[in-house]
C-alpha positions as CSV (number, residue, x, y, z in Angstrom):
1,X,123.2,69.8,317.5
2,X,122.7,69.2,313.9
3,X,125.0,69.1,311.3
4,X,124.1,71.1,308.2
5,X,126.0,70.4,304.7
6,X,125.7,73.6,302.3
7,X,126.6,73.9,299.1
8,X,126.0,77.4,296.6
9,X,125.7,78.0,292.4
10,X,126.7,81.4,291.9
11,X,126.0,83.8,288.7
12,X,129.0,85.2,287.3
13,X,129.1,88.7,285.6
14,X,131.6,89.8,283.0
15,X,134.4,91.5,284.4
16,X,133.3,95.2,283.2
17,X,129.5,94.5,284.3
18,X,131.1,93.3,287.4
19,X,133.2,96.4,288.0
20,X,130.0,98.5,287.4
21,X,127.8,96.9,289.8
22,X,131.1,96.6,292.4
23,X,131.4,100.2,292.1
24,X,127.9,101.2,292.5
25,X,127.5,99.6,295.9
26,X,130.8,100.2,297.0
27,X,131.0,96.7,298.1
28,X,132.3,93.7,296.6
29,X,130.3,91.0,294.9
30,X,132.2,88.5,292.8
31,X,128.9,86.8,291.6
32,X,125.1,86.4,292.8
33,X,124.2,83.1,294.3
34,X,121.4,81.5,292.1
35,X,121.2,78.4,294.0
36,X,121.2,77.0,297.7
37,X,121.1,73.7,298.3
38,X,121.5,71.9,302.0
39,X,121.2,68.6,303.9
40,X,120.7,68.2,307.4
41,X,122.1,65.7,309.8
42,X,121.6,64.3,313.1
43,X,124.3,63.9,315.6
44,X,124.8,60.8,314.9
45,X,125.3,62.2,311.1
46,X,121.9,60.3,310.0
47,X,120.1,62.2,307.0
48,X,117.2,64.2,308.5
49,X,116.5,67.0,306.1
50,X,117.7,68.9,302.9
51,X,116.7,72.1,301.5
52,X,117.1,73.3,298.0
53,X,115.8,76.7,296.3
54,X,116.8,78.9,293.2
55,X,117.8,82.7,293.8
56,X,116.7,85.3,291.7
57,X,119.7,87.7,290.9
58,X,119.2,91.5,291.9
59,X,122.3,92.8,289.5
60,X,123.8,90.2,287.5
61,X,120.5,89.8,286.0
62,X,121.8,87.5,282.8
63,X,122.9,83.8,283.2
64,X,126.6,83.7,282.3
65,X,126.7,80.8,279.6
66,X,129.3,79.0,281.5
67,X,127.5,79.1,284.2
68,X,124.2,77.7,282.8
69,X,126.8,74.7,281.0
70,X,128.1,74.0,284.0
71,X,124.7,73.8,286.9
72,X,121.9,72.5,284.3
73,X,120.3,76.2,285.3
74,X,118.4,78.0,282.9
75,X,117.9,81.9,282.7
76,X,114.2,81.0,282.8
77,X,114.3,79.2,285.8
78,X,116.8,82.5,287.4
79,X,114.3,84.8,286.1
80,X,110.9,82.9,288.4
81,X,113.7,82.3,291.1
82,X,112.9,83.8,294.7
83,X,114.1,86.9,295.7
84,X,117.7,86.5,298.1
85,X,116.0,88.6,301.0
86,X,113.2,85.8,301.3
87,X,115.6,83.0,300.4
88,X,117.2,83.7,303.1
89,X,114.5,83.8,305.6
90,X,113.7,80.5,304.6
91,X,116.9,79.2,305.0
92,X,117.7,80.3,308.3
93,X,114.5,78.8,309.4
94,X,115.3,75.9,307.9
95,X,118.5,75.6,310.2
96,X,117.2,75.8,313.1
97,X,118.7,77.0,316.2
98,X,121.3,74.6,317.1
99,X,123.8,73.5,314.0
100,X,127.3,74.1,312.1
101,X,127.8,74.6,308.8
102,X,129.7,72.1,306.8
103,X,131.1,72.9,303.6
104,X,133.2,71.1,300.9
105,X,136.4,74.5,300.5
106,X,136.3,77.9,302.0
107,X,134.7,79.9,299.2
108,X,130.7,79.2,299.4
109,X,130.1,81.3,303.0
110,X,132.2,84.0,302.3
111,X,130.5,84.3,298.5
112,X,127.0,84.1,300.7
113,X,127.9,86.9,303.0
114,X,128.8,88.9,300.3
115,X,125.4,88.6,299.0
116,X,123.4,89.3,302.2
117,X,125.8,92.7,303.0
118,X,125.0,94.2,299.6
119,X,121.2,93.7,300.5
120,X,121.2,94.1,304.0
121,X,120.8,90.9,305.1
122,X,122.4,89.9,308.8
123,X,124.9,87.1,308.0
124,X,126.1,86.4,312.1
125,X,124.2,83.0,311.9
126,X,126.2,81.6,309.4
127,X,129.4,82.1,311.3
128,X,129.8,78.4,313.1
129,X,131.3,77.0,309.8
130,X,133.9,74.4,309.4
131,X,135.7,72.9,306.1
132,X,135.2,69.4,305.2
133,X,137.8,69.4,303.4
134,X,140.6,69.8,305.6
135,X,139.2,67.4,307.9
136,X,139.1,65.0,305.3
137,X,142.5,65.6,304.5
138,X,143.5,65.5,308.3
139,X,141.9,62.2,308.8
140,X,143.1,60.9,305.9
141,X,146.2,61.1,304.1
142,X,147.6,63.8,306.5
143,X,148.0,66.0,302.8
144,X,147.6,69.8,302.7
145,X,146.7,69.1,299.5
146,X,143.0,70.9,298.3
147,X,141.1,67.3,297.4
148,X,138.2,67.6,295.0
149,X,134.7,66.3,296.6
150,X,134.9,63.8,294.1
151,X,138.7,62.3,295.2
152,X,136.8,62.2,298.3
153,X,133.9,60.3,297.2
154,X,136.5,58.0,295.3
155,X,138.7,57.5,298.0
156,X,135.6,56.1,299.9
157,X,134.1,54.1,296.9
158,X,131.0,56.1,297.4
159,X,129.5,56.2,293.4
160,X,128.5,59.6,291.8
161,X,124.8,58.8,291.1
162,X,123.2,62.6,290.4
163,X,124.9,65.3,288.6
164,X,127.6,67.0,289.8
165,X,127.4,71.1,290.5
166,X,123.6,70.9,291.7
167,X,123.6,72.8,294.6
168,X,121.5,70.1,296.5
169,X,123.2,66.9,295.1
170,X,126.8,68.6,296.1
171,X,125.5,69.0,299.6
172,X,123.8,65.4,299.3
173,X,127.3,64.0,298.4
174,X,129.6,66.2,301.3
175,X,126.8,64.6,303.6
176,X,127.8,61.4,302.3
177,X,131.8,62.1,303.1
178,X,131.1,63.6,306.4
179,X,129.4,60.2,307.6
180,X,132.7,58.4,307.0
181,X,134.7,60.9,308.7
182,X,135.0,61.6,312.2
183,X,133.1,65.3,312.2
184,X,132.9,65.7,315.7
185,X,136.8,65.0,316.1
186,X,137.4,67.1,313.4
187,X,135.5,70.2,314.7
188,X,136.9,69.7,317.9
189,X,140.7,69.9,316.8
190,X,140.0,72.1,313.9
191,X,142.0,75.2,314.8
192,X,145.3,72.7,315.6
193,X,144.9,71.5,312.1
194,X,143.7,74.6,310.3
195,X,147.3,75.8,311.5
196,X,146.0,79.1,313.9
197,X,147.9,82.1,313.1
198,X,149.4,84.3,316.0
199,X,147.9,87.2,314.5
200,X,145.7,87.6,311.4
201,X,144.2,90.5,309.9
202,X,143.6,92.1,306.6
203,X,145.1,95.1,305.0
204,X,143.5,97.8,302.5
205,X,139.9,96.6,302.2
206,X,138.8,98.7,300.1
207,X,135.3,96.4,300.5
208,X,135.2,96.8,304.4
209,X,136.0,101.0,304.1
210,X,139.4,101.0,304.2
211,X,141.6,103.1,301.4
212,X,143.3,100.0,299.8
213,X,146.8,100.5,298.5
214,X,147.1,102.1,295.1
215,X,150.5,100.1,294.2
216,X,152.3,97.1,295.7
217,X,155.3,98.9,296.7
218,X,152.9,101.2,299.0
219,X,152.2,98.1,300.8
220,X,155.0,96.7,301.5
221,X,156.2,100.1,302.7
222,X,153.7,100.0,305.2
223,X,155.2,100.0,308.5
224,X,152.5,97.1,309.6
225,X,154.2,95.0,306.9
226,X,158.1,96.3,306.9
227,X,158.2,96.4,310.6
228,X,156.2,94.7,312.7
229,X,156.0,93.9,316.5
230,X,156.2,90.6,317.7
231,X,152.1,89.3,318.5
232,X,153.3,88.1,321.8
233,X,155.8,90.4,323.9
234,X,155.1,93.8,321.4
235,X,158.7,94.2,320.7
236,X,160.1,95.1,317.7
237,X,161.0,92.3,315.5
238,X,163.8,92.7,312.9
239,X,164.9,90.9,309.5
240,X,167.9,90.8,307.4
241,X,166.1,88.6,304.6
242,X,164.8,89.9,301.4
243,X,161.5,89.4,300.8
244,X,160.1,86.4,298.7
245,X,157.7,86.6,296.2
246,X,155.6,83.6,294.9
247,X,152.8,83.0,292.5
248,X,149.5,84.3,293.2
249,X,151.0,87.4,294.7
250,X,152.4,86.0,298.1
251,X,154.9,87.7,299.7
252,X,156.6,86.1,303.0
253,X,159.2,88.0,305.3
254,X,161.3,86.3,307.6
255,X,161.2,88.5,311.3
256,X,163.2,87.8,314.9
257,X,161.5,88.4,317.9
258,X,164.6,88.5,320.3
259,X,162.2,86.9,322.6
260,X,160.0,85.0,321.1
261,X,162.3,83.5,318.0
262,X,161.5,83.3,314.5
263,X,158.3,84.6,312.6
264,X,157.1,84.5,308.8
265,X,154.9,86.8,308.3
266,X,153.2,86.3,304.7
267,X,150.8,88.7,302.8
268,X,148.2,87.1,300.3
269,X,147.2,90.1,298.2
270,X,143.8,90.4,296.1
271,X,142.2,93.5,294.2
272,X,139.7,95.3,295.6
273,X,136.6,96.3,293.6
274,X,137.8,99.7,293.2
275,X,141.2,98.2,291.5
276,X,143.5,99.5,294.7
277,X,145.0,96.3,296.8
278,X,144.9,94.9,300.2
279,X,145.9,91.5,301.5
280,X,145.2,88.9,304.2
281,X,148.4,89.1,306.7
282,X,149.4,86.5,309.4
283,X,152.4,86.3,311.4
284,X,152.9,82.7,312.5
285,X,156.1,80.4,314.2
286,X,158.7,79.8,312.0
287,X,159.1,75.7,312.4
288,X,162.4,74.3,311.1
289,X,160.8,73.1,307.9
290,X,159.0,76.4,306.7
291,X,162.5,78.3,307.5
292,X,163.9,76.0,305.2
293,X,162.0,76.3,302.4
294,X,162.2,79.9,302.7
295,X,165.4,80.2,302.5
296,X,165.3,77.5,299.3
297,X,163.0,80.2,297.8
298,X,165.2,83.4,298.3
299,X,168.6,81.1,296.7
300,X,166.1,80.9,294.0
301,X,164.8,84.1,293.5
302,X,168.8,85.4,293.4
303,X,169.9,83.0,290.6
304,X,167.3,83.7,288.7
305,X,167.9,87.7,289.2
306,X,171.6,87.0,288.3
307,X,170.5,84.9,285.0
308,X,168.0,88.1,283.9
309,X,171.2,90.0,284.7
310,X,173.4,88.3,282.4
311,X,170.6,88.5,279.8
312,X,170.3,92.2,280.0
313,X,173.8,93.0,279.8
314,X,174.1,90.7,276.6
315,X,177.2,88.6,275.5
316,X,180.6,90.2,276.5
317,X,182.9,90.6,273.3
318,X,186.0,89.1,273.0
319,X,189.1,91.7,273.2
C-alpha cells in the first residue's frame, strides 16, 4: 500500500458571483480547485513519486487577487490550465490502486468532491482519507489543538526550504511530517482518537436535496433535535438543561438515556447555498469532563442574560 500526501489551491469567487454560480447548479461550491499537487510514499514512507498540475476553472473563471498573493498563481497560468474532468483522470491514475490519502486538516477532500459532483466526476476513490494532523497531534503533545503544518515542521526541526501554499511543496512538506510519525499506528487507531460519534448525520442539506431550515428556531424545533432517541436502546431520551449556544453557531443539549446514561448531542450549523440552514449533528457519551464544562457554559450563558437584563431595565430610581 502506498501512502499518498495531497495537498489543493482553490479559486475563490466573490460572495455574490459565488451565490450565482451556487444557485445555478443547485450544488454547493465554495471555490474551484486551481491546483493539485501530491507525493507518493512507500510503505516504508520512502519518497517514490509526486504529482503536480494546474486546473482550469469552469465558473469562477477570474483569479481572486488574494488568491494569486497568496499561491504565486497567475490568471495566465489558470487560463492554459487543464480542464478538472481530465485532471482528474490523471490523478486517479496516478494513485494507483492500492493507497490512502494523507492530508494536512479536513478541508482539501471535501473542497475536491465538491468539484467532481458539480461536473460529474465519481469521487468514491478518494474516500480512504486520513488527517495528518490529528495524528500528529495524538502522537505528540496529546493537544486537540489544530497545529499549522509549519508548527509541525518546527516541532521536528525540519527547515521550510520552498514556498509555502504551492500545492506540491505543501504535499512535499506533510510527506516530510508523516515520515517522523508513526502513520501506520495512526491509521490503525484513528477512529479512537478522532473521538467516533454514536450517531452522526447531517440536517437540512440544502446541497444533498434536502429543504434546509429557513430560521434557527425551525431547527431546533425539529423533533430529531428537541427529542431524540437514544442511538443504542431507541428509547426516548429526555433533558431538563437549556440549551448552550457557542461561537460559530454550536449548539449542545444535554439528554438521559434511562439506560444508557448521559448524551451531548451538539449541532454545528452552516448556510447552505440557497441561504436556508442545516447542520452536522452527533450524539456522543457524556464523560465527566465534557458534563462539566457544559454545565460551566450554561452558569455563563445565565449571568450574562441576567446582566443584559439589568441593562434593559435601566437604573432603578431612588424613592
Amino acid at each position: 500500500m502506498y501512502y499518498i500526501t495531497l495537498d489543493l489551491e482553490w479559486n475563490q469567487a466573490y460572495a455574490q458571483k459565488a451565490l450565482a454560480v451556487q444557485r445555478q447548479l443547485s450544488s454547493r461550491l465554495r471555490g474551484e480547485v486551481i491546483q493539485i499537487g501530491a507525493v507518493k510514499l512507500d510503505k516504508s514512507l520512502r519518497i517514490c513519486g509526486s504529482y503536480q498540475i494546474i486546473v482550469k476553472p469552469k465558473y469562477f473563471k477570474k483569479l481572486h487577487r488574494h488568491v494569486s498573493e497568496l499561491t504565486g498563481i497567475t490568471q495566465e497560468q489558470m487560463d492554459v490550465g487543464t480542464p478538472l474532468i481530465t485532471a482528474a483522470e490523471s490523478f486517479k491514475r496516478w494513485c494507483g490502486d492500492d493507497f490512502v490519502f494523507l492530508t494536512w486538516g479536513p478541508d482539501d477532500v471535501p473542497m475536491l468532491k465538491e468539484n467532481f459532483n458539480v461536473n460529474d466526476i465519481d469521487y468514491d476513490w478518494l474516500d480512504h482519507t486520513y488527517d495528518l494532523q490529528k495524528i500528529f497531534a495524538r502522537q505528540t503533545d496529546d493537544s486537540s489543538k489544530q497545529r499549522s503544518l509549519e508548527f509541525a515542521m518546527e516541532h521536528f526541526e525540519i527547515p521550510m526550504n520552498l514556498p509555502a501554499h504551492d500545492a506540491l511543496n505543501d504535499a512535499y512538506f506533510t510527506a516530510l511530517v508523516a515520515q517522523k510519525l508513526n502513520v501506520e499506528d495512526g491509521i490503525r487507531t484513528y477512529n479512537d482518537f478522532r473521538g467516533e460519534f454514536l450517531e452522526s448525520t447531517v440536517i437540512g442539506d440544502a446541497d444533498a436535496g434536502d429543504d434546509g431550515y429557513v430560521t434557527i428556531s425551525e431547527m431546533l424545533d425539529d423533533e430529531v433535535v428537541k427529542s431524540p432517541k437514544c442511538p443504542i436502546c431507541h428509547s426516548q431520551m429526555h433533558t431538563e438543561d437549556r440549551v448552550l449556544h457557542s461561537k460559530g453557531q454550536k449548539y449542545t443539549f444535554h439528554f438521559k438515556c434511562e439506560k444508557d446514561g448521559d448524551m451531548l448531542l451538539v449541532l454545528r450549523l452552516r448556510r447552505n447555498f440557497n441561504e436556508t440552514w442545516r447542520a452536522k449533528r452527533t450524539i456522543a457519551f457524556a464523560t465527566e469532563e465534557s458534563l462539566e464544562e457544559f454545565k460551566r457554559g450554561i452558569e455563563r450563558t445565565a449571568v450574562k442574560r441576567k446582566m443584559r437584563q439589568r441593562k434593559s431595565r435601566g437604573p432603578r430610581l431612588a424613592r
